[in-house]
C-alpha positions, -999 to +999 in steps of 0.1 A: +652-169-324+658-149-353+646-114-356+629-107-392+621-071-380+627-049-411+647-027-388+666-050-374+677-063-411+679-024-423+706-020-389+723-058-403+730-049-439+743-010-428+762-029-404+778-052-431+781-022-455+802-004-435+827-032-432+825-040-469+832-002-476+862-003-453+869-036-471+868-018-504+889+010-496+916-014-479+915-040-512+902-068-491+867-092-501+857-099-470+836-121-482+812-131-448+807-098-446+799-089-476+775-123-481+761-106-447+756-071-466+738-085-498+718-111-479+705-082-458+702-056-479+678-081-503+657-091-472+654-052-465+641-042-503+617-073-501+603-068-467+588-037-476+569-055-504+550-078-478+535-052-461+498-046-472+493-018-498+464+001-519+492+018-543+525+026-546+547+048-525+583+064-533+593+038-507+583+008-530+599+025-561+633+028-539+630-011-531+625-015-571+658+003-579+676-012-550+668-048-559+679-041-592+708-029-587+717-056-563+713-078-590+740-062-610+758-061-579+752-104-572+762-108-608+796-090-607+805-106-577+797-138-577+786-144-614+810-127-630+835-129-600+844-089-603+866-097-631+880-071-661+848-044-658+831-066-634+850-055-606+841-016-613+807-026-617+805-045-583+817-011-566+797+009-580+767-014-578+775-020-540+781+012-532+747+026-549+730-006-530+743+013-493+736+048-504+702+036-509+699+022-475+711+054-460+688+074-483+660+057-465+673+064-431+674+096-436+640+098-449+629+072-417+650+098-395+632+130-406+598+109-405+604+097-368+624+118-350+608+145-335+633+175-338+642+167-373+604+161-379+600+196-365+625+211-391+614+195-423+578+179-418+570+173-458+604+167-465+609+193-491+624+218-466+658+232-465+670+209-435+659+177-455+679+187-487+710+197-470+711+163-452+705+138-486+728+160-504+756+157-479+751+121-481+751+115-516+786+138-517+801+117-496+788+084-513+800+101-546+836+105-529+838+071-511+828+051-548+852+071-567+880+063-537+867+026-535+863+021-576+903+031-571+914+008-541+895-018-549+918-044-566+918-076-551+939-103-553+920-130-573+899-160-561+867-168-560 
């Protein structure tokens, strides 16, 4: 039986990222892994569209930007086969698509567990900032390292 728990795909497509990134940063497609990734990732950002809603939450405008940007991120890979620019573009694009996902986990983290609830309960305290802006350092770093690396050998 397959588990469509939005969790469960959320814990898939970090899963799969953090392959893909180690793929990146070694030159290599893995391309199961990364079908994995982008197949989970999507099923993530839509999930949270089926849920019933009276208006929209910052959690709905972050599934917007992520499915766009996994369209970009589709297109350069498998449209446009990550050729000339394309291949930039799928980095970057991928890697924006898993700093998304760990944005949210964050966010989920600070929400559910109780000792980081108890240091920043409306999320706009120090302990909450520190913590996204780590991550999105290290994103920055790991793109710029991966836009670099990533140069594989063709085939599609």
């Amino acid at each position: 039986m397959v588990n469509l728990d939005p969790r469960g795909l959320g814990d898939a497509a970090n899963l799969g990222a953090d392959v893909v990134l180690f793929g990146l940063l070694s030159s290599k497609r893995l391309n199961s892994w990364t079908a994995l990734f982008l197949l989970t990732t999507v099923l993530t950002s839509v999930t949270g569209f089926l849920f019933p809603f009276t208006h929209i939450t910052p959690g709905h405008k972050v599934g917007v930007i992520s499915l766009v940007v996994l369209a970009i991120t589709l297109l350069a890979r498998y449209s446009f086969h990550m050729v000339g620019k394309w291949r930039w573009i799928y980095v970057v694009t991928a890697m924006i698509a898993e700093y998304l996902n760990v944005f949210v986990l964050v966010v989920q983290a600070f929400e559910k567990a109780p000792a980081l609830h108890a240091m920043a309960p409306t999320q706009s305290e120090p302990p909450f900032l520190v913590a996204q802006l780590v991550v999105m350092a290290l994103f920055i770093v790991l793109t710029i390292f991966a836009v670099k690396k990533f140069h594989p050998e063709p085939g599609r």
